[in-house]
N, C-alpha and C positions, 0 to 999 in steps of 0.2 A: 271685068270691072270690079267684082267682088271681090278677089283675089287682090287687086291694087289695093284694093281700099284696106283691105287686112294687114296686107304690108305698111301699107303707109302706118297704120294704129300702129303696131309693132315696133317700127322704129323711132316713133313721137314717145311711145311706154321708156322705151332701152335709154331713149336722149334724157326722158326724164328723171332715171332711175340714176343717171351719168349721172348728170347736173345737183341732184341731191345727196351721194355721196360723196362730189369734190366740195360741196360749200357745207358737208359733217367734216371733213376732215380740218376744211381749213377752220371753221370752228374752232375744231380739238385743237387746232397748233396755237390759235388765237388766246383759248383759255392755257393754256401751258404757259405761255411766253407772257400771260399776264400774272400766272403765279409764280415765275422767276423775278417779275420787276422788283429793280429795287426804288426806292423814294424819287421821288421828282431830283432833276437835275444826275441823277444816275450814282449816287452814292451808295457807298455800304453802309449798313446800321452802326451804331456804337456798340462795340463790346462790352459786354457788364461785369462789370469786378466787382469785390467782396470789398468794406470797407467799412474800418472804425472812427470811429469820432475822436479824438484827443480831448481828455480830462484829466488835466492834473489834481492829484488830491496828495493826500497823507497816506505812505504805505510802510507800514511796522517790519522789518527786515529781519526775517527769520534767519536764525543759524541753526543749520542741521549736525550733530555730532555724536559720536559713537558711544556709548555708553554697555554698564555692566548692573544689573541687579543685583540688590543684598540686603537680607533682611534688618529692620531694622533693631533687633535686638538678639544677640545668640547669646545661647548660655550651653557651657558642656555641662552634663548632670555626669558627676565622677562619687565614685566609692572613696570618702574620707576617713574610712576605717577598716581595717583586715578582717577576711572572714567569709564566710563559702554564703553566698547568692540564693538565698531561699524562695524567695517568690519576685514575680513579674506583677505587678498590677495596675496598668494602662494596656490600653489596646496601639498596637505601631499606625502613625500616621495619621491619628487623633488629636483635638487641640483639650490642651492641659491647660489648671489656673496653676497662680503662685502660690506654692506650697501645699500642691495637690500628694500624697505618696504616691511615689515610683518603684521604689524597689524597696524590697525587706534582706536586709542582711543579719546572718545570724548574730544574735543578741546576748545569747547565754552568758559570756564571758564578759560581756561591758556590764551584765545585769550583775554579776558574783564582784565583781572590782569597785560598781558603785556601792553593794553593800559591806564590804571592806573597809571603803573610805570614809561611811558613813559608823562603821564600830570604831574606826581610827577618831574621829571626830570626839564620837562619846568620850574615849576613854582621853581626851587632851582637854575636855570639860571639867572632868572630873579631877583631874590634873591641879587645874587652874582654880578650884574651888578651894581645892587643897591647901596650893600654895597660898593664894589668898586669904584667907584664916590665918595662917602663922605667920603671915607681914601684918595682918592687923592684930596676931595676942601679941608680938616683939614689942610693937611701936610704945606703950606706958610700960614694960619692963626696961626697955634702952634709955628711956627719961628719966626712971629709979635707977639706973645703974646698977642694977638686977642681973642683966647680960651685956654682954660685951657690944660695943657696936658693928663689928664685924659680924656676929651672928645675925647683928640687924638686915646688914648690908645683904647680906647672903639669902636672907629672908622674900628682901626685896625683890632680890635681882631671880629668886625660882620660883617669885611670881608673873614676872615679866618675861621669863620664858618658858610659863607656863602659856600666856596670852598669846606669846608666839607659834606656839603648837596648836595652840586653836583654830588661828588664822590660816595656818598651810593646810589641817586638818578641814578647812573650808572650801579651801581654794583645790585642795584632791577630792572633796567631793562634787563640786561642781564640776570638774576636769571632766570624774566620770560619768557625770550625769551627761554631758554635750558629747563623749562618747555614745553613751547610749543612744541618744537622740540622732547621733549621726548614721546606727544600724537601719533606721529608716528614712530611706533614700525620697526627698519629694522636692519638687521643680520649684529652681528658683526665679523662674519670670512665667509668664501667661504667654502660652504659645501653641505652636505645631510640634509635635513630639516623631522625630525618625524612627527608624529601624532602634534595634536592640542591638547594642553591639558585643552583648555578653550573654550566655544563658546560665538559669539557674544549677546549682549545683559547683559553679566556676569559685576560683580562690580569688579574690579581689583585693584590692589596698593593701594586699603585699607588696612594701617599698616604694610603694609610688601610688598616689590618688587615681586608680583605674576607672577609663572611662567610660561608663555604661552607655548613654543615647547623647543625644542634642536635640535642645530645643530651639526654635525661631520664632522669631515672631514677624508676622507678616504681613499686617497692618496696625498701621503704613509698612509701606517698602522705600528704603531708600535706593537711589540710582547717581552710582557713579558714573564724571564723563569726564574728559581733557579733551582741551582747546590749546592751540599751538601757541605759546607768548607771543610771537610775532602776530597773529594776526587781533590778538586784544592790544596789543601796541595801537598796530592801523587803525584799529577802530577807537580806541580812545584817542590817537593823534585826531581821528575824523570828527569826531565829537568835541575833540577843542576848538577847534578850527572855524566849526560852525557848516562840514558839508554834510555831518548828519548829527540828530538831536539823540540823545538819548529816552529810549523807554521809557513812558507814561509806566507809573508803578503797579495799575493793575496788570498789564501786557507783561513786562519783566520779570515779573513773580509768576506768571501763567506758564506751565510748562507741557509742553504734549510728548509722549512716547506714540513712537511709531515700533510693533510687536515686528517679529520675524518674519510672518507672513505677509508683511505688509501691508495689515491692518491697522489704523490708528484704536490707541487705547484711549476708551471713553472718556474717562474723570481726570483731568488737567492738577498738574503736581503741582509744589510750589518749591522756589530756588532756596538753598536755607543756607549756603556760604560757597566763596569761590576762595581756592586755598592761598593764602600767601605768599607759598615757595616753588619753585618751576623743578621739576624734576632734570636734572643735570641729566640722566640720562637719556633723556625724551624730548627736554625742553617743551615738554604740555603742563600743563597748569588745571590740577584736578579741581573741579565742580561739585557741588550734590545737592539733588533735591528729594522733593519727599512728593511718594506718590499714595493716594488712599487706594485699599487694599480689599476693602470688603468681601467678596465671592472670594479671592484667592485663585483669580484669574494669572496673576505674575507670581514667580517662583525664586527665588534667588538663585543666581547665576545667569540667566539669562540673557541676551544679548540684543539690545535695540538700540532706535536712534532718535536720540533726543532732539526736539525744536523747541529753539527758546528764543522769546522775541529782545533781543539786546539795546536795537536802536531802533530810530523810525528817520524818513525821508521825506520830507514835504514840498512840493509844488514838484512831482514826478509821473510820468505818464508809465501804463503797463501793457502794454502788448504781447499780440499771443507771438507765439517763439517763430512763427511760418511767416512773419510780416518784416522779420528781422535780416537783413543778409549779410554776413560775416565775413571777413576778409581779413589780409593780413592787412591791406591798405588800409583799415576801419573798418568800423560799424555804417551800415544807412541804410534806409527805409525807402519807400516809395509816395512819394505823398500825389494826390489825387486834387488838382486845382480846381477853382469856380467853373472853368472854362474848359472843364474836362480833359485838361493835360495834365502829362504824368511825367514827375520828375525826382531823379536819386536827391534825397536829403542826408547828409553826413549826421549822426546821434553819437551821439556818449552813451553807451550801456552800462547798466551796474547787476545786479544778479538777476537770477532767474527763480523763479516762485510761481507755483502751482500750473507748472508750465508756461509764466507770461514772462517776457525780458521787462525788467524796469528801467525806463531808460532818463536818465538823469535828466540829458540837455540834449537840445536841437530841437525842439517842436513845443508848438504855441495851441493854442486852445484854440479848437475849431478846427482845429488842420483833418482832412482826411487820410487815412494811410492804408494802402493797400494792404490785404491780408490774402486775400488768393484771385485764380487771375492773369497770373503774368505770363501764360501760355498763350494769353488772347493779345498780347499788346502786339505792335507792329509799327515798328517807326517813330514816330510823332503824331499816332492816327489819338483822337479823342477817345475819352473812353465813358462810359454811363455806371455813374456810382451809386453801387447799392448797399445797405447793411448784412454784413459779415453774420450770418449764422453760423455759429457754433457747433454743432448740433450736423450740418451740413459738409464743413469740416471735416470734421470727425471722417464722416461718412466717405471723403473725396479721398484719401488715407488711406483707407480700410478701416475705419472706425478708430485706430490707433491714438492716444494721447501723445501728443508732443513730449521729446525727450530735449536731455540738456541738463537739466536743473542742475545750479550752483549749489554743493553742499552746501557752503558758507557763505549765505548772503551777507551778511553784514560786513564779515572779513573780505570780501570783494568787493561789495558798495566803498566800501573805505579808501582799498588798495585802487579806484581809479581814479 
């Protein structure tokens, strides 16, 4: 009976040990299948997209174009007078004033010809004092009829070229003196001063004004550019027209260089003429402006690209470049309804700036438009609109900014 009775215990433990790991398990499948449910009535969630707001404002249509640096004043420093290169006195690559000395050329022979011109001078003084005197003892002997009047006459006239010999005797000695003056060589404007392109000891202004350095001066800097006449057509045809305004005068005068490395240069230039004649052979129409120069950060020659704001656009929206999709059929967007339907909207584009399309026409304020997203759509299924981080973007890319950008906005705002 003890034996039964153990049995029986044993098999009531095992039924119950059953019974408690089939209602864990069904548990476990229970919580499983409640963390798959989806929403009452058995739907899927709404997919959430990235999305901006539509704001039309006033956007200033920058034109990007190729330019050249050049200082804004050169001067060649040249040898104006013959004669062997005695001294160097500037250091190369240093900034010089106006009429600082540069170069000493030997002197000796302009200093022997000034005093020359200067014993020439005496002796046509002395001359003239001469003659002088005997036209004034003539004049009351020619009244007495004392001497003849032709002796008068004679009297007169080697006075008169006595005075004449004065005068050239003046003009040789000044000659040699700005000779002299010219043996030493000093800069004729305030600048940066080059290499040397002669050394002492050399024959100089033999037959031709030889040229020792060059100066610049390099602030300001100017910066040349060309813009193609067709597209200052379009854009003034656009500005008459009334599809786009012209440049508020502080934006238009504001000018920004973007450097080689694709840095923007800090201090904003101002526009100072755009040329009046189109190059026949290029058909571009040269510009220039003027940049401040202080540090001497720009160098003349150099090569960047000028933005300058020409026109502006008002009541336009700007979207980043990802919300845009392109076709030969048109431009259109995605716009995001109250009711969380999604649907292709047709737009008018005009350029592109700071990676955003500005897009003319087709969207009204308040509208939402997709910006990323559109991996999740499906159909006609609804979708949950949220705001578009920037930042997140980026991130969904590889961090990458959006490419595209229209050199010439303004000449394309125009041209659509």
């Amino acid at each position: 009976m003890a034996a039964l009775s153990n049995l029986l215990t044993r098999s009531t433990l095992v039924g119950a040990c059953g019974a408690t790991v089939v209602a864990l398990a069904l548990s476990a499948c229970g919580a499983k299948n409640n963390g798959q449910a989806g929403p009452p009535g058995g739907g899927r969630p709404a997919a959430q997209v990235g999305v901006v707001t539509v704001e039309p404002r006033t956007v200033g249509l920058v034109t990007e174009l190729p330019g050249r640096l050049e200082a804004s004043r050169v001067a060649q420093v040249r040898a104006r007078v013959a004669g062997i290169l005695q001294q160097r006195l500037f250091r190369e690559g240093s900034d010089v004033k106006a009429g600082q000395l540069l170069f000493e050329i030997d002197s000796a022979p302009y200093r022997a010809a000034a005093a020359s011109a200067e014993a020439m001078l005496a002796r046509a003084l002395a001359n003239q004092t001469q003659a002088a005197a005997q036209a004034e003892r003539y004049m009351p002997l020619v009244e007495a009829n004392a001497i003849s009047k032709q002796e008068y006459v004679n009297a007169v006239a080697a006075q008169k070229l006595a005075e004449a010999d004065v005068a050239a005797a003046r003009a040789a000695v000044q000659t040699a003196q700005i000779n002299l003056g010219y043996a030493s060589v000093t800069s004729p404007i305030a600048g940066r001063i080059g290499r040397t392109l002669v050394t002492e000891g050399a024959l100089v202004g033999q037959g031709e004004a030889t040229q020792l350095a060059l100066v610049q001066q390099i602030n300001p800097m100017y910066v040349n550019f060309t813009q193609s006449s067709g597209e200052l057509l379009r854009l003034r045809k656009a500005i008459r027209s009334g599809k786009l305004k012209r440049a508020a005068a502080a934006d238009s005068a504001g000018v920004r260089v973007v450097l080689e490395d694709g840095s923007e240069y800090a201090r904003a230039g101002k526009l100072l003429f755009e040329d009046l004649s189109v190059d026949p052979a290029s058909g571009q129409v040269t510009l220039r402006a003027e940049l401040p120069n202080p540090d001497g950060v720009l160098l003349p020659g150099m090569y960047v690209r000028v933005r300058l704001k020409q026109a502006q656009a008002d009541e336009v929206t700007q979207l980043p470049q990802q919300a845009v999709m392109r076709s030969g059929a048109g431009d259109s967007v995605m716009v995001v309804g109250a009711d969380g339907k999604v649907s292709p909207r047709p737009v008018k584009i005009g350029p592109a700036q700071n990676g955003h399309w500005i897009v003319l026409e087709g969207l009204t304020a308040g509208e939402q438009v997709m910006v990323d997203g559109f991996q999740k759509l499906q159909g006609g299924a609804s979708v949950k609109a949220v705001p578009w981080q920037p930042a997140a973007a980026g991130a969904g890319n590889g961090g990458k900014a959006p490419t595209g950008a229209a050199p010439n906005a303004a000449s394309a705002a125009a041209g659509k």
